[in-house]
C-alpha positions as a Markdown table, in Angstrom:
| # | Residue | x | y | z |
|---|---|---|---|---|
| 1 | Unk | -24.0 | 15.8 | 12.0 |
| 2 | Unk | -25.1 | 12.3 | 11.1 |
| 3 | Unk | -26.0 | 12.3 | 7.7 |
| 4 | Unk | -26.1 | 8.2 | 7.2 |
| 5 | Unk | -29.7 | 8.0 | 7.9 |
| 6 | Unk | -31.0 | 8.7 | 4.5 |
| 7 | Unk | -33.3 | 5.9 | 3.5 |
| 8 | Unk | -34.6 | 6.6 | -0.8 |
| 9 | Unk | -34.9 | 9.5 | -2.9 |
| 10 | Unk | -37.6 | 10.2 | -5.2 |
| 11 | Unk | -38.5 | 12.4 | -7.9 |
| 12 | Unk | -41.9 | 14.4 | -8.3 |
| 13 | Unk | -43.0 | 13.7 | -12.1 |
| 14 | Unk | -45.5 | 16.4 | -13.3 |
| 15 | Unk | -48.5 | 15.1 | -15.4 |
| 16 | Unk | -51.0 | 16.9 | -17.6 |
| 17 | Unk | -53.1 | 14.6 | -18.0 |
| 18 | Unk | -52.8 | 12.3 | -14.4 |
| 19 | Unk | -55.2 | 9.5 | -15.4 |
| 20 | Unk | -53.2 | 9.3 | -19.0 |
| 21 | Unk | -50.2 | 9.5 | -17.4 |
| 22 | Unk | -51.0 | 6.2 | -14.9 |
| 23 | Unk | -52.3 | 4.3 | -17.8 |
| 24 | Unk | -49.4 | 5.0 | -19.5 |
| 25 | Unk | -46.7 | 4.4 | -16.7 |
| 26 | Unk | -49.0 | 0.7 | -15.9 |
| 27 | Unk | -48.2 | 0.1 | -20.0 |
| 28 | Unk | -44.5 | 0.5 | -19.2 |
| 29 | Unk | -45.1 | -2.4 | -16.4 |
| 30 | Unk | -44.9 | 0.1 | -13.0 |
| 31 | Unk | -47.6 | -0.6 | -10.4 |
| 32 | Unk | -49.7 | 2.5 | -8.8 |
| 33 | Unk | -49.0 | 1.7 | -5.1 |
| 34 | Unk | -51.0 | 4.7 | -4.1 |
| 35 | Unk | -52.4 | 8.1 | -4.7 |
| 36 | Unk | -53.0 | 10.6 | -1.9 |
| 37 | Unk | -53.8 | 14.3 | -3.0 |
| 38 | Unk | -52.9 | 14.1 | -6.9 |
| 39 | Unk | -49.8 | 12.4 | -6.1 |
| 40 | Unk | -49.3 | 8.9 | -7.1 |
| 41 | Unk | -46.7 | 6.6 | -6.0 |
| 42 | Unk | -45.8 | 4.4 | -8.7 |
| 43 | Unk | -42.9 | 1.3 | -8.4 |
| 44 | Unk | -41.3 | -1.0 | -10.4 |
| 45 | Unk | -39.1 | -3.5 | -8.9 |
| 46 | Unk | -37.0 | -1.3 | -6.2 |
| 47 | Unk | -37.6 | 1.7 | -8.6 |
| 48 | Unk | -40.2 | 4.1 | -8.0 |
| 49 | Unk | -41.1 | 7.9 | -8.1 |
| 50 | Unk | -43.9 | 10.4 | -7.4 |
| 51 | Unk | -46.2 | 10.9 | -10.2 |
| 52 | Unk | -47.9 | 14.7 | -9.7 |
| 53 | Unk | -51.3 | 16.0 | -10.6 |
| 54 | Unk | -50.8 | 18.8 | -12.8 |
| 55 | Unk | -48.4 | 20.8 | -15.2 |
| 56 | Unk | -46.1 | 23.2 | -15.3 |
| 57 | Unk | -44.9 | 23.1 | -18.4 |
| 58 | Unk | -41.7 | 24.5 | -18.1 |
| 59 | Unk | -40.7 | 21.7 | -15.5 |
| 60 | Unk | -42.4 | 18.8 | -17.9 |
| 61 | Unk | -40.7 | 19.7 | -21.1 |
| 62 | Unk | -37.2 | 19.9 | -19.0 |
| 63 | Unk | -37.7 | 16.8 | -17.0 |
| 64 | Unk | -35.4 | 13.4 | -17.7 |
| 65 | Unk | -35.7 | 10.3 | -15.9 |
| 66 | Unk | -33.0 | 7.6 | -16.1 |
| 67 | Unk | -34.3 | 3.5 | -15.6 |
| 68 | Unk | -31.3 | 1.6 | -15.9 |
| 69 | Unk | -32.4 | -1.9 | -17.0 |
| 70 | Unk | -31.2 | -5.4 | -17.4 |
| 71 | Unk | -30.9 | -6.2 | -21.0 |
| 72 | Unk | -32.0 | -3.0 | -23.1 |
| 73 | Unk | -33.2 | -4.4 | -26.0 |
| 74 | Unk | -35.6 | -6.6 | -24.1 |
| 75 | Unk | -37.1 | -3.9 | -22.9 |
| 76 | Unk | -37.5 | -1.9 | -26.4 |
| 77 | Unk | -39.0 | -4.5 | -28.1 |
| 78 | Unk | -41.3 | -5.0 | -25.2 |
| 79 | Unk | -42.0 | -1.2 | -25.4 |
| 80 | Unk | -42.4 | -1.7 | -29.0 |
| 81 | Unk | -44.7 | -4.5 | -29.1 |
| 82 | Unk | -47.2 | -2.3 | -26.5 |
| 83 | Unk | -47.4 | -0.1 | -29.2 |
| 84 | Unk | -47.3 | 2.9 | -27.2 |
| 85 | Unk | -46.6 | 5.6 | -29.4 |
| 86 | Unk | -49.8 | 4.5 | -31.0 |
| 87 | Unk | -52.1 | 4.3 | -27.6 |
| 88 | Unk | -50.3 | 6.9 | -26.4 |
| 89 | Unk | -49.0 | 9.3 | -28.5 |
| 90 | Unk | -45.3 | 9.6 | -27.4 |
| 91 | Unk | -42.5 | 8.6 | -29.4 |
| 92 | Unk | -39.4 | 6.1 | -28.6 |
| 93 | Unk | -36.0 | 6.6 | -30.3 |
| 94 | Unk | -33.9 | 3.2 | -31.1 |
| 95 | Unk | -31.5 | 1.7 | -29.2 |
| 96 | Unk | -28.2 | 3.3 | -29.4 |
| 97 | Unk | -24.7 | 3.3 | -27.9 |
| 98 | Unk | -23.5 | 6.3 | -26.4 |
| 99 | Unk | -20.0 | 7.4 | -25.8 |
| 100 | Unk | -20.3 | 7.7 | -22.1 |
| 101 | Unk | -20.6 | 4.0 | -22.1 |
| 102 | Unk | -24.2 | 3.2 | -21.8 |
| 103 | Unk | -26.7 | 1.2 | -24.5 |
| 104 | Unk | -30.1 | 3.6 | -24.3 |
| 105 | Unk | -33.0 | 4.4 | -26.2 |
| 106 | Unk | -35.4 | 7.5 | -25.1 |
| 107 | Unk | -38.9 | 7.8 | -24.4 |
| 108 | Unk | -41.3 | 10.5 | -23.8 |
| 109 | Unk | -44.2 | 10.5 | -21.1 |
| 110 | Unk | -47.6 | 12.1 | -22.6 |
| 111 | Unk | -46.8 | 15.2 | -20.9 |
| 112 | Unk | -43.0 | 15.1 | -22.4 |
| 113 | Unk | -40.9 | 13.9 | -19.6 |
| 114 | Unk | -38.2 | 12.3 | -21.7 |
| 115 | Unk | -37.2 | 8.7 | -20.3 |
| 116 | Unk | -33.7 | 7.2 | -20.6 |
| 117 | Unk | -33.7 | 3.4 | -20.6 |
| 118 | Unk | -30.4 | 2.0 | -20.7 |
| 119 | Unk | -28.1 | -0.4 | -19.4 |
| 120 | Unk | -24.2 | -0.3 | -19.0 |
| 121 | Unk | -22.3 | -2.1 | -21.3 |
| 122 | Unk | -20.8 | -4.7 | -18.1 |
| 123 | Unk | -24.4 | -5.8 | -17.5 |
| 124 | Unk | -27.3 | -7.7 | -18.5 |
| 125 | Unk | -27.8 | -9.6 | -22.0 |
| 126 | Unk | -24.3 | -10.0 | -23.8 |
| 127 | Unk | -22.2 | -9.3 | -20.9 |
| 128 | Unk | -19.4 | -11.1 | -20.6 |
C-alpha cells in the first residue's frame, strides 16, 4: 500500500454559536474561505481547520487546538490589545514556559475549545 499520497489534515471544530464563532476566529486574524452546509473553512497562513455548525458539548469542552506561532508574545499582546475576552467573553491565560520546551499561553473559543499558542523555544523572537 502506498500511503505517501496524503496531502493536509484538518480538524472539525464544533461551534455553538457559528456566526460568534467566525467573528471571533476573523478577530484572531483567520480568513473564512468558505462555508458549505454549516461547515466553514477557515485559514491562516498555511494553517487552517473546519469550523462546524453546532454543539456537542462533550466534544467542545474536550477539544484543544495547538497554533504554533512565530514570536509568542507578539501574538498575546496582539490578542490582548483586541480585547477579546471583553467582545467575546473567553478568557486568555499569560504567556508561560512549559517544561516540555515550549513558550504558550491558552485561549478559549466562545464555545470552550481551549487554544494553545506557542512557539518552541529555537524559534521566532529571541532565538539565537
Amino acid at each position: 500500500m502506498n500511503i505517501s499520497g496524503a496531502l493536509e489534515i484538518k480538524v472539525f471544530v464544533p461551534a455553538k454559536n457559528f456566526k460568534l464563532s467566525m467573528a471571533f476566529y476573523e478577530a484572531l486574524g483567520f480568513e473564512v474561505v468558505s462555508i458549505r452546509h454549516g461547515v466553514a473553512l477557515l485559514s491562516l497562513g498555511e494553517c487552517s481547520f473546519l469550523l462546524r455548525d453546532g454543539d456537542v458539548t462533550e466534544q467542545s469542552g474536550n477539544c484543544m487546538m495547538h497554533l504554533l506561532v512565530d514570536d509568542v508574545d507578539a501574538w498575546w499582546q496582539y490578542l490582548s490589545d483586541a480585547e477579546l475576552g471583553a467582545r467575546f467573553e473567553v478568557r486568555m491565560s499569560p504567556v508561560a514556559d512549559q517544561p516540555w520546551g515550549t513558550r504558550d499561553f491558552k485561549l478559549n473559543d466562545p464555545s470552550g475549545v481551549l487554544w494553545h499558542i506557542g512557539q518552541h523555544p529555537d524559534t521566532g523572537a529571541g532565538a539565537a
